[in-house]
C-alpha positions in Angstrom: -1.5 26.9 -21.2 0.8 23.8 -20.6 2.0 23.7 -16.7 4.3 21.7 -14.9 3.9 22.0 -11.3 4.6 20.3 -8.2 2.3 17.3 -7.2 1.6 20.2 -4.2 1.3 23.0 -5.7 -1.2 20.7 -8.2 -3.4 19.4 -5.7 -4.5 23.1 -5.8 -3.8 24.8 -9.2 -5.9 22.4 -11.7 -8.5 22.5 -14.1 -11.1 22.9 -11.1 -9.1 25.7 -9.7 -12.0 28.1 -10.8 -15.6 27.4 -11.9 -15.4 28.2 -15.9 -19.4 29.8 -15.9 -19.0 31.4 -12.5 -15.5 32.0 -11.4 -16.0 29.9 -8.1 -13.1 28.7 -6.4 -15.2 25.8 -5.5 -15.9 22.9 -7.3 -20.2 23.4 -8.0 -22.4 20.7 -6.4 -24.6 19.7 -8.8 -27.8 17.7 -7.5 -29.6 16.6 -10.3 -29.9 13.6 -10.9 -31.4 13.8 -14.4 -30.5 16.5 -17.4 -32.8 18.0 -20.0 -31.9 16.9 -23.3 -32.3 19.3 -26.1 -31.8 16.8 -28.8 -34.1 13.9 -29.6 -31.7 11.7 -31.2 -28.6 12.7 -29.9 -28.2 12.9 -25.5 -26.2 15.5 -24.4 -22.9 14.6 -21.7 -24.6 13.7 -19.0 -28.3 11.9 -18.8 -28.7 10.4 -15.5 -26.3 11.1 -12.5 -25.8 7.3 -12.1 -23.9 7.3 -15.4 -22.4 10.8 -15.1 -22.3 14.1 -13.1 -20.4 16.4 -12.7 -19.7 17.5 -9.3 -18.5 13.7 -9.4 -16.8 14.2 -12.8 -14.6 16.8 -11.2 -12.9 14.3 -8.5 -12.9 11.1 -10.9 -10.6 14.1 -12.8 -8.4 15.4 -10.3 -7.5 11.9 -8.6 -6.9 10.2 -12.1 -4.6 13.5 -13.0 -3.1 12.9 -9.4 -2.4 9.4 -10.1 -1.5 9.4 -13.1 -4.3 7.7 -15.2 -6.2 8.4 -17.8 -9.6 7.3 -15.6 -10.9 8.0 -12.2 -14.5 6.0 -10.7 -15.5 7.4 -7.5 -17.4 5.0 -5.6 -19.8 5.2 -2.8 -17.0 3.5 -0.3 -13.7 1.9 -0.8 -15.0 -1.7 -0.3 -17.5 -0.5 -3.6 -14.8 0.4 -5.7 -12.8 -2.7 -4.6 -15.7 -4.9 -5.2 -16.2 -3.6 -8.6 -12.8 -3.9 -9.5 -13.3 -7.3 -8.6 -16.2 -7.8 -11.0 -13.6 -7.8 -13.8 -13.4 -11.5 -12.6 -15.1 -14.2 -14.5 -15.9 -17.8 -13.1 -13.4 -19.8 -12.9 -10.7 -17.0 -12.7 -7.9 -17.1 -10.1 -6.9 -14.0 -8.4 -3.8 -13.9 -5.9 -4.0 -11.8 -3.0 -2.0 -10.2 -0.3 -1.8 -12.4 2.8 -2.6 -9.6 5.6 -4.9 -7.7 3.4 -7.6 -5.5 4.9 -10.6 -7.3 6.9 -13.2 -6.0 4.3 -11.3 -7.3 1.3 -10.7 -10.6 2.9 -14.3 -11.1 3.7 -15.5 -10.0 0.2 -12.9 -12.2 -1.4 -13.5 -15.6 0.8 -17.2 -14.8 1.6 -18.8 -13.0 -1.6 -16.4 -13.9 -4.5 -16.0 -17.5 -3.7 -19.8 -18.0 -4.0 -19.8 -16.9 -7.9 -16.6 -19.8 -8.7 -14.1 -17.4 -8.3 -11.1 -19.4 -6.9 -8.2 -17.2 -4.7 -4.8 -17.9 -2.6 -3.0 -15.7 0.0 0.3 -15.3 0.1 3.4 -13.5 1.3 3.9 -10.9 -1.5 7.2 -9.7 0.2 8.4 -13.0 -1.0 8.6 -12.9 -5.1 9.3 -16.5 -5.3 5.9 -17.6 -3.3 4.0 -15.0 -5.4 5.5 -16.9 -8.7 5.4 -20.7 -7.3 1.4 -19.2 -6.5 0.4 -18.5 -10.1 -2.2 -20.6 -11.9 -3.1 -20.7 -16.0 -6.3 -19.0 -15.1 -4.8 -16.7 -12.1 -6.2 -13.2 -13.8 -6.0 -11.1 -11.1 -2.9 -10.0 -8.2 -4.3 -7.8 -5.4 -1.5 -5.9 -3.9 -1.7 -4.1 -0.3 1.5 -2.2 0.2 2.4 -0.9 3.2 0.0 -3.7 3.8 -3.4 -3.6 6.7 -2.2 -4.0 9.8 1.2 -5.2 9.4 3.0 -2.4 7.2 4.8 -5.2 5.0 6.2 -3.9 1.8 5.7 -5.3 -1.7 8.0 -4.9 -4.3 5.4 -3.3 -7.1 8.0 -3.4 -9.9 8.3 -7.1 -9.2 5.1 -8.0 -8.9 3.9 -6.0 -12.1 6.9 -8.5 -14.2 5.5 -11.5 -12.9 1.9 -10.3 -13.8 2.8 -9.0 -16.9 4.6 -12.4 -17.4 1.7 -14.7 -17.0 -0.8 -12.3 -18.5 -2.3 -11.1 -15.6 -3.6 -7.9 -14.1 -2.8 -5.8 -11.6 -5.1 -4.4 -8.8 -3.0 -2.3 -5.7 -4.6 -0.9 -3.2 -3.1 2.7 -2.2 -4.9 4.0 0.7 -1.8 4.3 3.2 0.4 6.0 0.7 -2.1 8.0 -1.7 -0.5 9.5 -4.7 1.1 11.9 -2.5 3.8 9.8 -1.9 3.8 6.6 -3.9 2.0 6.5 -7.8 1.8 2.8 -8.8 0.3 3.4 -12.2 4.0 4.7 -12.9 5.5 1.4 -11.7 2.8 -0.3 -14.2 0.4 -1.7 -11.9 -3.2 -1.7 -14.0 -5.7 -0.3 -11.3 -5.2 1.2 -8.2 -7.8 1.8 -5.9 -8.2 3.8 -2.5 -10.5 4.5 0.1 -11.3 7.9 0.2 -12.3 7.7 3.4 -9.0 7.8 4.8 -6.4 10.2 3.7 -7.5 11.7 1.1 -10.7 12.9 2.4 -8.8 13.1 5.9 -11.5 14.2 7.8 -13.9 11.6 9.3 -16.6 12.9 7.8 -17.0 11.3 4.8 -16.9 7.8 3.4 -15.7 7.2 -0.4 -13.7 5.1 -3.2 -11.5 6.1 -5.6 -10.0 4.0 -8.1 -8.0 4.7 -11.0 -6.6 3.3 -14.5 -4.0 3.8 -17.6 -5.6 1.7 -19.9 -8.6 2.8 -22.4 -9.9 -0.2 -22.7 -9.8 -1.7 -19.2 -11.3 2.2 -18.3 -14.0 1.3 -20.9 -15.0 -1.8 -18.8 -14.2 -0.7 -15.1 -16.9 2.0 -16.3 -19.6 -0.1 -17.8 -19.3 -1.9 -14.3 -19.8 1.4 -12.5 -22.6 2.0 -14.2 -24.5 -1.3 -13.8 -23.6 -2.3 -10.6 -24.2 1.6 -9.9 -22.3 2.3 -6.4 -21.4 5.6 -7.0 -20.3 8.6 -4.9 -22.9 11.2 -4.1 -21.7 14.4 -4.9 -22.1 16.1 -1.8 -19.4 13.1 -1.0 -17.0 14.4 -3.7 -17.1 17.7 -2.7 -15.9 16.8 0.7 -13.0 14.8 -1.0 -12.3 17.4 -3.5 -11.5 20.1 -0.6 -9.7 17.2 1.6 -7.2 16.6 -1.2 -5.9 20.4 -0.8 -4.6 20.2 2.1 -3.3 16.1 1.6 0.4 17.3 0.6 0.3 19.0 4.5 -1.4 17.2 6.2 0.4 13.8 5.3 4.4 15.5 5.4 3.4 16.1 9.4 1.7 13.2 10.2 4.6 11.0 8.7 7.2 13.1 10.7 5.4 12.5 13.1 4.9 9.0 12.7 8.3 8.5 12.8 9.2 9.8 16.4 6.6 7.8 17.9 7.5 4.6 15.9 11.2 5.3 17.5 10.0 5.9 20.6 7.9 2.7 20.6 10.6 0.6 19.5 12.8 1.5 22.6 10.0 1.2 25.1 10.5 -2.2 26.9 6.7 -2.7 27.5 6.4 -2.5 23.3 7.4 -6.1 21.6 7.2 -5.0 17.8 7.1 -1.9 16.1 5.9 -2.3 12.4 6.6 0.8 10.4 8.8 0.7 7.0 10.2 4.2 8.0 12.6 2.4 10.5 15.7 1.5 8.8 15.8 -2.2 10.0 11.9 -2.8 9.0 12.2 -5.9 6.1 10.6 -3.2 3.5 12.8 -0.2 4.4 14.8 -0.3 1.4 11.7 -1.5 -1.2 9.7 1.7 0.0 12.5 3.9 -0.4 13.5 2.8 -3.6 9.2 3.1 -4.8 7.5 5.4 -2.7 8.2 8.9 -1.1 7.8 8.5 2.1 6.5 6.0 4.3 3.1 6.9 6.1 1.5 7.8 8.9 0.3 4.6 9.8 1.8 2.2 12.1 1.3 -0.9 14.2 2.9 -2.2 17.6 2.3 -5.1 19.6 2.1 -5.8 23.2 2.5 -8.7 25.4 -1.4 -9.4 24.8 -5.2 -8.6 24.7 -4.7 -7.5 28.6 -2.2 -5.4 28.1 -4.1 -3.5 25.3 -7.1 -2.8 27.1 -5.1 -1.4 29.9 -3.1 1.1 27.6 -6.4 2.0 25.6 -7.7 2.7 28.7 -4.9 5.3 30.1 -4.3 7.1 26.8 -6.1 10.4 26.1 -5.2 12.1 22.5 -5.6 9.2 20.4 -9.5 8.5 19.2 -10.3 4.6 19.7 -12.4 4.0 16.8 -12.1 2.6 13.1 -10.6 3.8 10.5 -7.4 5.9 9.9 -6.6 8.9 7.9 -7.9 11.5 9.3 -6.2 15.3 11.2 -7.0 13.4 14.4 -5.0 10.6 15.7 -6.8 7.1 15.4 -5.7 4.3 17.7 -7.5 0.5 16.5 -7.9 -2.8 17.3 -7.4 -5.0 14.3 -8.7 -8.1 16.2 -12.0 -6.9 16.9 -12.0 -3.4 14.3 -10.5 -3.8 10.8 -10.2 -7.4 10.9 -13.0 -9.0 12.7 -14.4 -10.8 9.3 -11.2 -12.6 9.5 -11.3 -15.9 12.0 -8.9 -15.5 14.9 -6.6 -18.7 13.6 -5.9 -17.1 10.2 -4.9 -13.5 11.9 -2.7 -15.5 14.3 -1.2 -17.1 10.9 -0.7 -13.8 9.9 0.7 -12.5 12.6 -2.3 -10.2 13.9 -2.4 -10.7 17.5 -4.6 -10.0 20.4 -1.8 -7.8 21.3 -1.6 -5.9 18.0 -3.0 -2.4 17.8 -2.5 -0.2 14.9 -1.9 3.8 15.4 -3.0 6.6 12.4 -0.9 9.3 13.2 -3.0 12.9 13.0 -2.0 16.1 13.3 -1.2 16.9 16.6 2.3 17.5 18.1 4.2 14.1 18.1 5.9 15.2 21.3 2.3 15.3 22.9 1.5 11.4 21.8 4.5 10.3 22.7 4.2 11.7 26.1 0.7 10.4 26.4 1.6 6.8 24.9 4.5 6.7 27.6 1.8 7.6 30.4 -0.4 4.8 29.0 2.4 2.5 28.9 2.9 3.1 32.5 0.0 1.6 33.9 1.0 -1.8 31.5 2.2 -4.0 34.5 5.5 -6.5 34.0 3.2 -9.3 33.8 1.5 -8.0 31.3 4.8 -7.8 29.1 7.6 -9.5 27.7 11.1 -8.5 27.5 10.9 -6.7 23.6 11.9 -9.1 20.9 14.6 -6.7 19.2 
């Protein structure tokens, strides 16, 4: 029977609504990891759980429904399904790459990729003309991080996917912050997108997973041949955790973006807070791009301080927020991108982009907003003047 329901009411009502042979409203979780094949000359669907299974099946389903693609890969961790993406590369190839890009992606680019003659530039990809003045005859790749790790700067996708399409490139877009939930760049034409599970769409710290996602038949084709060799799949106890996170995403991400909101707000009118990065306030650079491609804008958000002292004393005095890697998840998760997400890169080039010693980034959980914000103004308190400078804005 042909539907047409909401993206929330489909994160629930899908073809794994019900188990066909049992009428379980839970997706099975199928352990084998080999089938019986009835058939000497002909294997049945699945043969070893490497190449297929489908407890696994089931989530490569729903987030390629929920993203609109024709092909999901679940992966073992985002950084797997980045890194296979990236396997699409050839020697010699060029890929362009989003300046503040996560740590893990920076290190696998400059540290892994490099090593197999795979050349690659960072840039500003808020600024169209330096992406375009950046393309090379064999660049074959642009990696797009928007809102972008730690720094919440937007990238025109629409833009981007022109000039790829332009100089016969692909498309790779990393969607973690945003999840389908609120921004689907497979509709803007971008080729692959890829997320870490881990995060919101999981949204529980308790599991650790990658998703990515394409349009294409052919480029599906490949993306899976890669899966199955370099073979970093998701265990399906994994993608059962997934599979139930992704009900409640719809919820879960409306209030922690509310949320997100107040306490960017708040921060930008505290004196002891310099910056506030979060595209959801109406003078942020990006504010009009994300409107104009997304649904929202997150529950992720970054401020800075007048310096690594001044961090460790507010860390210190707040109580709600978790201090740990990571984001995502119904708790709120305060980080250090210095020392957490991005302590692969070297401190001169996160000072180039802008990732100080006084940056911290916040995940913005479920609790009341009016609860963080009172505990973010207690920590704030014990910040001395010396510590700050008068805020930049």
């Amino acid at each position: 029977m042909e539907k047409s329901f909401s993206f929330q009411t489909n994160l629930l009502h899908n073809k794994w609504k019900v188990d066909e042979q049992t009428g379980a409203v839970s997706v099975p979780i199928q352990h084998a990891s080999t089938f019986h094949q009835a058939d000497f000359d002909v294997f049945g669907k699945y043969d070893y759980s490497r190449s297929g299974n489908p407890t696994r099946e089931a989530l490569e389903e729903t987030i390629a429904e929920l993203e609109g693609g024709i092909r999901g890969f679940a992966f073992s961790s985002g950084m797997a399904a980045i890194s296979t993406a990236f396997l699409l590369l050839s020697k010699g190839d060029h890929v362009l790459v989003t300046e503040d890009v996560y740590g893990g992606t920076y290190r696998m680019i400059t540290e892994v990729l490099s090593r197999f003659g795979i050349e690659y530039t960072f840039v500003d990809m808020t600024d169209l003309h330096a992406v375009a003045s950046h393309i090379r005859p064999n660049t074959k790749v642009i990696y797009v991080e928007t809102p972008s790790n730690p720094l919440l700067k937007i990238t025109d996708i629409r833009g981007i996917v022109k000039l790829a399409k332009a100089n016969g490139c692909l498309t790779f877009l990393d969607n973690t912050f945003m999840t389908p939930a609120l921004q689907r760049p497979l509709e803007l034409g971008v080729d692959v997108v890829l997320h870490s599970a881990t995060k919101f769409l999981s949204g529980h710290s308790d599991v650790v997973a990658g998703l990515a996602v394409v349009k294409d038949r052919e480029l599906a084709e490949r993306l899976y041949k890669l899966q199955n060799a370099f073979g970093a799949i998701l265990g399906v106890q994994d993608a059962w955790l997934v599979l139930r996170g992704l009900k409640t995403l719809h919820v879960r991400l409306q209030q922690s973006s509310q949320a997100a909101l107040k306490i960017a707000s708040f921060l930008a009118k505290h004196p002891k807070v310099e910056e506030v990065y979060y595209p959801g306030l109406s003078y942020h650079p990006g504010h009009s791009v994300q409107r104009y491609q997304a649904e929202g804008f997150g529950a992720v958000l970054s401020f800075r301080l007048a310096d690594e002292a001044a961090v460790r004393t507010f860390v210190k005095h707040v109580q709600i927020p978790v201090f740990a890697v990571s984001l995502g998840a119904v708790e709120s998760i305060l980080s250090y991108p210095a020392k957490m997400s991005h302590a692969a890169m070297p401190k001169e080039e996160r000072e180039q982009r802008g990732i100080t010693d006084g940056l911290l980034r916040l995940s913005v959980g479920l609790e009341a907003a009016e609860d963080l914000i009172a505990d973010f103004e207690r920590g704030l308190s014990y910040v001395s003047a010396k510590e700050s400078l008068a805020p930049s804005f």
